[in-house]
N, C-alpha and C positions, 0 to 999 in steps of 0.2 A: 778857072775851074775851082782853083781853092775858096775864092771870094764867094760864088754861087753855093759851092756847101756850107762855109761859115752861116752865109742867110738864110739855107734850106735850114740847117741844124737849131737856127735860134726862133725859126716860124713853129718848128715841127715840137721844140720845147714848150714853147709860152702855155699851147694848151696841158702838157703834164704837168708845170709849175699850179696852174688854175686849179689844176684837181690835186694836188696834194696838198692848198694850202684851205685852210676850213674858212669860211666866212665867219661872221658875228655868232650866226646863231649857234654855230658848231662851237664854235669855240666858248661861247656861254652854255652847252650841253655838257661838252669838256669841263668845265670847272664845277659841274655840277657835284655835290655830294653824291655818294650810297649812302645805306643804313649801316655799311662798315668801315667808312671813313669820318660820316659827321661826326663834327666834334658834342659828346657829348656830357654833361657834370655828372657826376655820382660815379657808385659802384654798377659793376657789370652784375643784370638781375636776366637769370634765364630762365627758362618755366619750369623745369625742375625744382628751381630754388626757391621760385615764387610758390608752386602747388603745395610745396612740401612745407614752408613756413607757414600756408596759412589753414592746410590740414592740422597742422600742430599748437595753434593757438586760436582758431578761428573758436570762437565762443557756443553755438548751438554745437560744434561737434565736441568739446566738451561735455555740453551740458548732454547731449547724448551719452557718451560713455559713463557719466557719473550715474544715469538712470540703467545703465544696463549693470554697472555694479550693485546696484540696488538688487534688480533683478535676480543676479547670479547670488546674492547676498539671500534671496527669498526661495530660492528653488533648494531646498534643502526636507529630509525628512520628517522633521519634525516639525517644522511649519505643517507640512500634511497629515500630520498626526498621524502616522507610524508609531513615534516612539512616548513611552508615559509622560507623565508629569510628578515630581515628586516635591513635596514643602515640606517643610519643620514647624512647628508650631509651638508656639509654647506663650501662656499664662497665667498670670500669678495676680489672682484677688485677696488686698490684704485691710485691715481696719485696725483702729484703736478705742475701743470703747470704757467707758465708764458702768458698770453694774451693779445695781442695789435691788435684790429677789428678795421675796419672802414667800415661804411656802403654804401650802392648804393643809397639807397634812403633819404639822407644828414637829414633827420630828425631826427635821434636821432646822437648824439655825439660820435666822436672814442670813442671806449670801452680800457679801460687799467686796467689788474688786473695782480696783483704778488702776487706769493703764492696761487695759484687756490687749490683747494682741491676739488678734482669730488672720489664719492667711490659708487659700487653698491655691495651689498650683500645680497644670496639668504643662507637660512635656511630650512630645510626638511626634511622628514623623508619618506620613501620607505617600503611599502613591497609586494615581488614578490614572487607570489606561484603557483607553477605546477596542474595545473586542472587535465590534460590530455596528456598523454605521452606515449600509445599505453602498457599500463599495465607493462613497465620496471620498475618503480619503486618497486611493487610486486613480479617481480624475481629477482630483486635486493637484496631484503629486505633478501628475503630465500637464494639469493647465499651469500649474509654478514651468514647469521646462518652455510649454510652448512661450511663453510669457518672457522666458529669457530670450529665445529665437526673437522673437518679435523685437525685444529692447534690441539684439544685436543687428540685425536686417535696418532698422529705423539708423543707427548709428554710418550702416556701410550708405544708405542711402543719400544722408546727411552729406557723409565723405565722399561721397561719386559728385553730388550737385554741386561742394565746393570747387571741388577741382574744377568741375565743367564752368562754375562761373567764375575761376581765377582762370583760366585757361583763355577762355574768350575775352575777359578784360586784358590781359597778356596781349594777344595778339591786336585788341582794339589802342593798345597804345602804340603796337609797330606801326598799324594803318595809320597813326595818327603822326607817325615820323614820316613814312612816306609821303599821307600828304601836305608835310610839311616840306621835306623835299621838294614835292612838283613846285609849290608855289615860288620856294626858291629859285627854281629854275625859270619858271616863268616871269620873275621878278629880273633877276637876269637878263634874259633877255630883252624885257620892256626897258631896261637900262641901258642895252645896246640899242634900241631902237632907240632911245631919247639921243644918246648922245650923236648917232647918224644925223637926225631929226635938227639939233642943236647945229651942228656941224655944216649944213645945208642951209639952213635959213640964214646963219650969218655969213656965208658967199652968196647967197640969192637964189641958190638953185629950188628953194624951199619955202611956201610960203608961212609965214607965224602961226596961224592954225593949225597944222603940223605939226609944228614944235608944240604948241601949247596942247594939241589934242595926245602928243604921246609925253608930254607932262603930265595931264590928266591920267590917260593909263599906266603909269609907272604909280604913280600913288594909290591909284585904286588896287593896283598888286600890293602894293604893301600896305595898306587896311588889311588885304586877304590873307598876307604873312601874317601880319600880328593879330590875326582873330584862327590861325591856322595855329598858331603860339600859344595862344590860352584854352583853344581847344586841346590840345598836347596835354598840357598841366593837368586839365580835369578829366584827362586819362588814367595821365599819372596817380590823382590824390583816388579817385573811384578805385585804382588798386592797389592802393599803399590799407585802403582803409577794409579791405579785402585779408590784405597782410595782417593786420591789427598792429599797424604801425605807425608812425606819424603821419599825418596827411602829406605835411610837405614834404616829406623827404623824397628827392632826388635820388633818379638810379637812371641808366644808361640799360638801352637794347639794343641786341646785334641781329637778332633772328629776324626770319623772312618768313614771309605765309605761304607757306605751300599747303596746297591741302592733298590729301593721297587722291587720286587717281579711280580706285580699282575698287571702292568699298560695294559688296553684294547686297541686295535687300532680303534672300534667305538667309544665309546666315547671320546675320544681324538678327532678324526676327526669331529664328531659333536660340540665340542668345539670351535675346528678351524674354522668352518663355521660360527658360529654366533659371535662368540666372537676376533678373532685376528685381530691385530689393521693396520695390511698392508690392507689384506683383507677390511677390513672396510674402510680405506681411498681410495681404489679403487673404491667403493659401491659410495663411496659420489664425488669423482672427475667425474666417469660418471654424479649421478645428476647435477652438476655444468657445464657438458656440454650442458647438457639438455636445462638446466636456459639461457645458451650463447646462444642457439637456439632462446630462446622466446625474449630474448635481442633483436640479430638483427631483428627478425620480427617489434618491436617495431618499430623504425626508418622507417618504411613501415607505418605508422598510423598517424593523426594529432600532433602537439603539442600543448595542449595549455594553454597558461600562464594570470595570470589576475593581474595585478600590480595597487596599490594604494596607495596613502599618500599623506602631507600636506607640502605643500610651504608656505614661506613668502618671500618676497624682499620688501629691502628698497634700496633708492637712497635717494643719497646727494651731488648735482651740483654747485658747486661755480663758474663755467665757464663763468655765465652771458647769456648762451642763453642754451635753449630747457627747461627740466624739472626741476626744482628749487629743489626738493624733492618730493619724492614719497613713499609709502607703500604702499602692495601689498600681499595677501596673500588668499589662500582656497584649497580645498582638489583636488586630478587631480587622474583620474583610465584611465588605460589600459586592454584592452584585445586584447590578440593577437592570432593567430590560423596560423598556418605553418603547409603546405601540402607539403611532398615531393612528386616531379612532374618526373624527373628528373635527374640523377647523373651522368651519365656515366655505368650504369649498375653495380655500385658500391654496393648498398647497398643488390641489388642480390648476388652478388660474398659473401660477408660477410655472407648470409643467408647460403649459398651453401657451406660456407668453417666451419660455424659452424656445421652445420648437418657433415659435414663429419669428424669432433673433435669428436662426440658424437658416431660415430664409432671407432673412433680411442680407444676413452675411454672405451668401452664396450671390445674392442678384450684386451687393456690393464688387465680391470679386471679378463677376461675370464682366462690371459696368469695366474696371481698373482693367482688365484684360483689355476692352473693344477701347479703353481712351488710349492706354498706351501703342496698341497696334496701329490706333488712328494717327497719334502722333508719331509712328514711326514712319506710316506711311506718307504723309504728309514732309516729316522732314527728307524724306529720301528724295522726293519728288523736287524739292526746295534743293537739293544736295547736287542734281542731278541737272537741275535746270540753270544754275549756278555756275556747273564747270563747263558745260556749252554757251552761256557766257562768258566768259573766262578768256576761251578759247577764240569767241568773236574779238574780246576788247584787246585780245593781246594783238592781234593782227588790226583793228583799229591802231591803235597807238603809236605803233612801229610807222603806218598808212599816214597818220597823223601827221608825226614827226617831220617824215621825208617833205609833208606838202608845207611844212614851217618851214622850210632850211628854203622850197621853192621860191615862197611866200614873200621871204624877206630879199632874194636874189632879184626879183621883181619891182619891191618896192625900192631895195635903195638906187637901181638903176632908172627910175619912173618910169615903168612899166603897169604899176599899180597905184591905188591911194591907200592911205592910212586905215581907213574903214574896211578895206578888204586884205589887210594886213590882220589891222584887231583881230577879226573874225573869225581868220584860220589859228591866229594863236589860242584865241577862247576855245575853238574846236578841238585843239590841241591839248588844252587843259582839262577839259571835260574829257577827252578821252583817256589822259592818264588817272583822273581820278574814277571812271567807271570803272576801269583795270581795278587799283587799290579796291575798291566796293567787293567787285563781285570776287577779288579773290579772298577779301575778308569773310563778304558772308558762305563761301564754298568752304571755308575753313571753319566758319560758327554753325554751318550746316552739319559738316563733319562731327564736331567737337560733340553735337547733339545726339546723334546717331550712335557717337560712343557711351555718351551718360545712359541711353534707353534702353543699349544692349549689354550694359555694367557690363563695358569693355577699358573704360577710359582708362582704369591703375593701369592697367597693364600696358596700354597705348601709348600714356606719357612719360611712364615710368622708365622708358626705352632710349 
């Protein structure tokens, strides 16, 4: 009886040893990287640090801000002519002459002077201020404002789109780890296949075509790693130069693409409407045709201006005749009033060519509204069709996997050939790289959804 249980107990083991020991393939899954163990050179670069270094140095969002200082630099009231203008003035005409006179009326004596010195100089101070100027300076004042709006809108816009395109280069370099990953692993594996392959043909169980055919696929996986290798790189330099940083330089990523789940197409589009900043600079270039309307009316209305300030002249005549010196000085005002009478039918035409700017700008807005909705509607749909792929590729993969571990249980017992081995690991491979794809582009679909709904600071900033 003991003898019979020892061989029931060592039959009823063999099969739990089998299952707890991994074949080839498992065990080259087993040694496979993550995105959090591969070894990688550089510093650790996370999206925050990437968005935020290339908000901060990125070149056109400078040059944005430098134009919106301008702006804020120009909205002030005396650009609008609110307030006077005041100058000083002052000169001095002077001469040296030689004089020899003689008179008509013989009573007084030829006159003879050298070195004559005659100087007249006027001193003053001016100031000229706009009374009445048919109310342009008031749409002045607010096109200076809306003018700043517009420079800052332009700026935030600037700054949504870098993010958005440092955001998706970001995550286009995880994809590009992942799939470097997969190739690894499938390179792996073709490495246990060769050596099986190898193994076999030199006791004979194997013929050399075998061997030489999973020679052949072990090398065609590694062309695919090192062209997997330099597509990484030009990941890399595409957002170093993003960064406004070296091309080459090396950095390291740990993050994974997940894209959210649960994003709404109303409120995203209610977002869009009140908050994106194209949109909004269209809102405000109509007003400022508006404002160009009540401009040229302006120039249809009086001007009028009222000028005052204080003169002095002195004179100083060595000539010998008219005013010997003089001093001369008191305060002098102007007011003036100018009626256009008259142009050429000029300042009509300007009337008539603004109103029809302030159509041009409204059908502008009209257009920037229906392209933005278009492309929201459009990426959502992209967004949406994405994560129910997603959803197919992840359950592909997993499906994949298992029929590779079958795959290889088949071939190295000859149960299969090499040809219907290959086949299911290419199968294998395409379905971990459709995974990487669609969850990349679910996550560049998102990224977009948040640029159109000027949600993105606030989304990454998190």
């Amino acid at each position: 009886m003991k003898r019979s249980s020892w061989i029931l107990f060592i039959f009823l083991s063999f099969p739990a040893l089998s299952q707890q020991t991994p074949n080839a393939i498992q065990r080259a899954q087993q040694r496979t990287y993550t995105i959090a163990t591969l070894p990688q050179a550089g510093e650790l670069l996370t999206l925050q640090q990437a968005v935020g270094q290339s908000v901060e140095k990125n070149y056109q969002v400078q040059i944005n801000r430098s134009q919106e200082d301008i702006a804020r630099n120009n909205y002030t009231k005396g650009n609008a002519g609110y307030l006077p203008t005041i100058t000083g003035n002052l000169n001095s005409n002077g001469s040296l002459q030689n004089l020899r006179q003689t008179y008509l009326d013989a009573t007084r004596p030829p006159l003879q002077v050298y070195g004559a010195f005659n100087r007249t100089s006027n001193v003053g101070v001016n100031v000229t201020y706009t009374v009445f100027n048919g109310y342009a300076r008031r749409s002045l004042y607010t096109q200076l404002q809306q003018f700043l709006q517009i420079s800052t809108v332009n700026t935030r816009a600037n700054v949504e789109a870098t993010m958005a395109q440092v955001a998706t280069s970001y995550y286009d370099v995880v994809r590009q780890v992942q799939r470097f990953i997969a190739f690894s692993q499938a390179l792996d594996i073709s490495r246990e296949r060769l050596e099986l392959a190898r193994a076999n043909y030199e006791v004979g169980t194997r013929s050399k075509v075998d061997f030489l055919s999973a020679q052949v696929d072990y090398n065609t996986d590694s062309a695919a790693l090192l062209s997997q290798d330099q597509a990484l790189r030009n990941a890399k330099t595409i957002l170093n130069t993003l960064l406004v940083r070296d091309p080459q330089t090396d950095f390291s990523v740990r993050d994974t693409i997940i894209a959210q789940p649960n994003l709404q197409l109303a409120p995203l589009q209610q977002s869009l409407s009140s908050n994106n900043p194209q949109l909004a600079a269209a809102v405000l270039n109509r007003t400022v045709a508006n404002l160009n309307v009540e401009l040229a009316n302006a120039q249809l209305l009086p001007l009028v201006t009222a000028q005052t300030g204080y003169n002095y002249q002195f004179i100083d005549n060595q000539g010998g005749f008219g005013i010997r010196s003089g001093r001369a000085g008191g305060p002098t005002y102007l007011i003036q009033a100018t009626i256009p009478i008259f142009n050429g039918f000029n300042l009509k035409r300007q009337v008539q060519n603004a109103r029809v700017n302030t159509i041009i700008a409204q059908n502008q807005e009209n257009d920037q509204r229906l392209q933005l909705q278009s492309a929201m509607a459009q990426t959502y749909q992209i967004y949406q069709n994405s994560l129910k792929l997603l959803n197919l590729e992840v359950q592909n993969n997993l499906l994949a996997n298992q029929n590779v571990d079958i795959a290889y249980d088949r071939y190295r017992i000859g149960n299969s050939t090499f040809v219907e081995f290959r086949n299911v690991q290419r199968n294998a491979i395409d379905a971990q790289t459709r995974l990487i794809e669609a969850e990349y582009n679910a996550k560049a679909a998102e990224i977009e959804l948040l640029r159109l709904s000027s949600t993105i600071t606030q989304e990454i900033s998190q």
